[in-house]
C-alpha positions in Angstrom: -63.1 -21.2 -116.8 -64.4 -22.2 -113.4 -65.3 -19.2 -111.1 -64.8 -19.9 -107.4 -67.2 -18.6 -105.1 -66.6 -16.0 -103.4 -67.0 -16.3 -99.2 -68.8 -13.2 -97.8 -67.4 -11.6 -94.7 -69.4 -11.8 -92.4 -69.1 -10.9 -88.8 -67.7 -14.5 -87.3 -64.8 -13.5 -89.8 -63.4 -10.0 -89.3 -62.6 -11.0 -85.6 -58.8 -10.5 -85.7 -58.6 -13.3 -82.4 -60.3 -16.2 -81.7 -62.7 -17.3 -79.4 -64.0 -14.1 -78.2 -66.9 -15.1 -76.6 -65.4 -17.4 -74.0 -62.3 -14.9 -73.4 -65.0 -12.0 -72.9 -66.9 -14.7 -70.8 -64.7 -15.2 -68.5 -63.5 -11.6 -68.1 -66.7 -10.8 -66.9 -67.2 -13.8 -64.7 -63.8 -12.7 -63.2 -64.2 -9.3 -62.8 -67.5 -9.9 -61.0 -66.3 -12.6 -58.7 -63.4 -10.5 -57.8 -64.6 -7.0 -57.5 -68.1 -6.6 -58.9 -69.5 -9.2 -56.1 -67.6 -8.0 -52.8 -68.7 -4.3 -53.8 -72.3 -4.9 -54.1 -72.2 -7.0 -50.7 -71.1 -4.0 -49.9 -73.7 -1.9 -50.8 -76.6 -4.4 -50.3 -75.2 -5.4 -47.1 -78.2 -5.5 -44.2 -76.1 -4.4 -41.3 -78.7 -1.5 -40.1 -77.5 0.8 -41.7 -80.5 3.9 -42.3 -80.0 6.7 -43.6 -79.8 9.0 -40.4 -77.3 6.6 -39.2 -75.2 7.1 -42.5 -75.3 10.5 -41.9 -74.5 10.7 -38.4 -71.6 8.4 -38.8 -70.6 10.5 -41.8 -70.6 13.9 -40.0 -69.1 12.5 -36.7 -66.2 14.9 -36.2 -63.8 11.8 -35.6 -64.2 10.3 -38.7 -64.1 13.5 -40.6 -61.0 13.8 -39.1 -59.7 10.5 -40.3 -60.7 11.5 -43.9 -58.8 14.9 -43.7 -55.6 12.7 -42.4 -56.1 10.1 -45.0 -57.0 12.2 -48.1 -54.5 15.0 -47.3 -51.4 12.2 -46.5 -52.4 10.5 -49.3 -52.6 13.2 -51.6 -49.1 14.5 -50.4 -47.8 11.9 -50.8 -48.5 11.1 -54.7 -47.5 14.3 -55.4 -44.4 13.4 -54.7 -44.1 10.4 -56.2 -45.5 11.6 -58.9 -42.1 13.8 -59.1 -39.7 11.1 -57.6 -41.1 8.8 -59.4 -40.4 11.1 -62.9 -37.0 11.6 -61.7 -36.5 7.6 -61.6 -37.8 6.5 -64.6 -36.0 8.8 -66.3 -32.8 7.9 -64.8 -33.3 4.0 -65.1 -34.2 4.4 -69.3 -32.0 7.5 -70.5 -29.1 6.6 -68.2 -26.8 2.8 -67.8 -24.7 3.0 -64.5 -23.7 -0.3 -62.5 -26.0 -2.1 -60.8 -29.1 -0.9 -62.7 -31.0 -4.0 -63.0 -30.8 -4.3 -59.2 -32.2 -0.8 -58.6 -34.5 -1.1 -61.0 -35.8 -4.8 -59.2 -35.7 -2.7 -56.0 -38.7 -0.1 -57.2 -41.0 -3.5 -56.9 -39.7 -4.0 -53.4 -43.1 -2.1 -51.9 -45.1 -4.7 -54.0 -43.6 -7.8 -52.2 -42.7 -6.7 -49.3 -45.5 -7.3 -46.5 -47.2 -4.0 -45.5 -47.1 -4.6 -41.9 -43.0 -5.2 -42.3 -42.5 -1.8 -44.1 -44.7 -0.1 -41.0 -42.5 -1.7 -38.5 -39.3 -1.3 -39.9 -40.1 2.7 -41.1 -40.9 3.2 -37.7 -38.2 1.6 -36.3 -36.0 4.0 -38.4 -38.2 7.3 -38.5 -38.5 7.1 -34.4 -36.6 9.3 -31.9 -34.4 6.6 -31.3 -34.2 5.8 -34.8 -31.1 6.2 -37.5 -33.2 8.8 -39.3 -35.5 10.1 -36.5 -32.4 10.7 -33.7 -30.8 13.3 -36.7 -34.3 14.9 -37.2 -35.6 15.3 -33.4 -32.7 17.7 -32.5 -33.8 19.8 -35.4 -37.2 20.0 -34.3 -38.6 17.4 -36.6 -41.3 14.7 -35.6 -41.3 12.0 -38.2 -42.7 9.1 -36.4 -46.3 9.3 -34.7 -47.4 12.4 -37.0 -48.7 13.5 -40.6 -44.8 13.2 -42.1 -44.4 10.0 -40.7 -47.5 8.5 -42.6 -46.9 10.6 -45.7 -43.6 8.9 -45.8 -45.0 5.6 -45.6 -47.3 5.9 -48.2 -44.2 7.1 -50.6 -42.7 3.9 -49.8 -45.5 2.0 -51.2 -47.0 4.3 -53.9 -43.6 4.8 -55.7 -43.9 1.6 -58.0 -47.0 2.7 -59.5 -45.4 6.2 -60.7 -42.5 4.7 -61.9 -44.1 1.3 -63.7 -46.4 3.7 -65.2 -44.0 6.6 -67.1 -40.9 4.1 -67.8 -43.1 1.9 -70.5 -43.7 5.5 -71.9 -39.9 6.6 -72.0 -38.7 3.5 -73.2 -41.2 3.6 -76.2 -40.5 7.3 -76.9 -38.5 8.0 -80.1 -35.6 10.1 -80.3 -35.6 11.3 -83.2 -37.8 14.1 -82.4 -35.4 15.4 -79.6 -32.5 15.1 -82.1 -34.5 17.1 -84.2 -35.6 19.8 -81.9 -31.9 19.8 -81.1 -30.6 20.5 -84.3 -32.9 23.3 -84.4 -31.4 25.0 -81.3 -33.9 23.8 -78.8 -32.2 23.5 -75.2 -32.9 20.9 -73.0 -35.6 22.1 -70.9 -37.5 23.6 -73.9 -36.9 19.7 -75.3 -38.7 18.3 -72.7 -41.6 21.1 -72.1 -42.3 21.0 -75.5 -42.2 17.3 -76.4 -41.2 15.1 -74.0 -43.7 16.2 -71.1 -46.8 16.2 -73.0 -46.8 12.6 -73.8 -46.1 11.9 -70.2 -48.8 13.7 -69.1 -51.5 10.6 -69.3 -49.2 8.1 -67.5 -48.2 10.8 -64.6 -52.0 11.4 -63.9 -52.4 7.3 -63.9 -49.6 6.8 -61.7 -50.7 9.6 -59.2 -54.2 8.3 -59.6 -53.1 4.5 -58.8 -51.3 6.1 -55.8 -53.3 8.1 -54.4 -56.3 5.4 -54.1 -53.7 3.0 -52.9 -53.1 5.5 -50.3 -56.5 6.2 -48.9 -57.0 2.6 -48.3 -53.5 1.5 -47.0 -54.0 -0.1 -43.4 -50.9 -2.4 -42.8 -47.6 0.5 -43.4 -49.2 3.4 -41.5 -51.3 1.8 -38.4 -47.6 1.6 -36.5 -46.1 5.3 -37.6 -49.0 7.2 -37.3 -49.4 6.9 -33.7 -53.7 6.6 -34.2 -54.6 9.3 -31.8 -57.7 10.5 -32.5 -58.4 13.6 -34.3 -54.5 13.6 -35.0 -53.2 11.0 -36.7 -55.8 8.5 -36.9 -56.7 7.3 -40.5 -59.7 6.0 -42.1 -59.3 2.4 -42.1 -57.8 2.3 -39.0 -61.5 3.6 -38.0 -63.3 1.4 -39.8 -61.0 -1.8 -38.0 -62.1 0.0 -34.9 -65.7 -0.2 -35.5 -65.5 -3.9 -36.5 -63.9 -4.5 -33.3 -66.6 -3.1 -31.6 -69.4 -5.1 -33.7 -70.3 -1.6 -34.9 -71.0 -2.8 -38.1 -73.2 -0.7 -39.6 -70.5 2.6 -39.1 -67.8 0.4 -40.5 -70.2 0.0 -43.5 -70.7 4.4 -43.7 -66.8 4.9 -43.4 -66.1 2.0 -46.1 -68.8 3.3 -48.3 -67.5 6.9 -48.0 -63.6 5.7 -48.8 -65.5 4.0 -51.8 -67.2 6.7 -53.3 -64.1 8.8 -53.1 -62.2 6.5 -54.5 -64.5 5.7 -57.7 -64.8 9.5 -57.9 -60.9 9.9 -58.4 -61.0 7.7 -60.6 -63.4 8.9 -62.3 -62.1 11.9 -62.7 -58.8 10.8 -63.5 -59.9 9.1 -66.6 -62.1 12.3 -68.1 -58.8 14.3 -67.7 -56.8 11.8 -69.6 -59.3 11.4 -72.4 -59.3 15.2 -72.4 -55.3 15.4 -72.8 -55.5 13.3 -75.6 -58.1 14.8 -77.2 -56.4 18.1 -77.3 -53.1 16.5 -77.7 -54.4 14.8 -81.5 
């Protein structure tokens, strides 16, 4: 009787997928030509830039003023995406009507479409003059050239990201559970409190997460509909263009490094309140 040897296990052959070292490889070489490398120019960046003039640009009452437009637009304005966007992914997975492929190729529209095109044609529309804008201005309403008007644009291009993020969720969801809970005399609302919205919890945050950042930082959909008057409706990158334009280089550095930190903060924080959901969830 011949015994065959037996081939230990190592390491090299519990890995489920090949050629990990190269795929991780270039991950990392990716990642750091991409975003690792223009952030730390960033930071490292010898434009001048002290500490007393950090803080002065910081605490300059215009561009705290651009980051209470920008944060509190932004942050309006995934809030209610982060309910639209509910409301649509819901309707586009639970529901078949005609023409839902279309609609549901038109939530990508904000992703394709040139940022400076959506700012020119929302303010065309959102105006006083405009199809939207002429019902609103006898009502007392100022879309255009205000806070609305740039909260609106940033729900035109944050909606994607809400939606993209729950409707993988919904369509992976079973039923069974809600058939269940049915047969038990659960309603509808209790249905969806109970089970439904606590697995949609994570993605939601994401999505509002994903749009808020996008928000902070958009430039191209809100320099025309905001107006940028100082201390009104001027936003934070619109500042920071300013600067540049002014070979101010070092104070474009300060405002980009202050939308940075807030930015890695949300995130941040984002991801420490998901891991929390789910550990409470389990």
């Amino acid at each position: 009787m011949t015994v065959l040897p037996v081939r230990k296990q190592g390491r090299n052959h519990r890995r489920v997928l090949p050629g990990f070292g190269v795929g991780m490889g270039l991950t990392v070489l990716y990642m750091s030509l991409v975003v690792l490398v223009p952030l730390s120019a960033l930071l490292l960046n010898q434009t001048g830039l002290t500490w007393e003039k950090f803080w002065s640009v910081a605490t300059d009452p215009r561009v705290l003023a651009s980051y209470r437009v920008s944060l509190t637009t932004a942050a309006l304005a995934a809030l209610a995406d982060t309910i639209l966007g509910l409301l649509l992914a819901w309707v586009l997975v639970r529901y078949d009507f005609p023409g839902k492929k279309w609609w549901d190729a038109l939530i990508d529209l904000p992703f394709a479409l040139p940022t400076a095109v959506a700012g020119v044609a929302l303010t065309a529309i959102y105006s006083a003059n405009g199809w939207i804008g002429s019902l609103l201005e006898p009502l007392g309403i100022k879309a255009a050239f205000s806070s609305l008007g740039i909260t609106l644009a940033l729900m035109f291009i944050g909606i994607p990201f809400v939606v993209r993020t729950v409707q993988p969720v919904l369509e992976d969801a079973e039923r069974d559970t809600e058939e269940a809970a049915a047969t038990l005399g659960a309603g509808r609302w209790r249905t969806f409190r109970a089970i439904i919205l606590p697995t949609l919890i994570p993605p939601l945050l994401t999505g509002f997460a994903l749009a808020f950042a996008r928000g902070i930082g958009e430039y191209g959909s809100v320099v025309f509909i905001s107006g940028n008057m100082p201390m009104k409706t001027e936003i934070a990158p619109l500042l920071i263009m300013t600067k540049l334009e002014q070979f101010d280089y070092a104070g474009a550095t300060a405002v980009a490094l202050i939308l940075l930190l807030i930015s890695f903060a949300l995130l941040l924080g984002i991801n420490l309140l998901q891991h929390w959901t789910r550990k409470t969830a389990r």
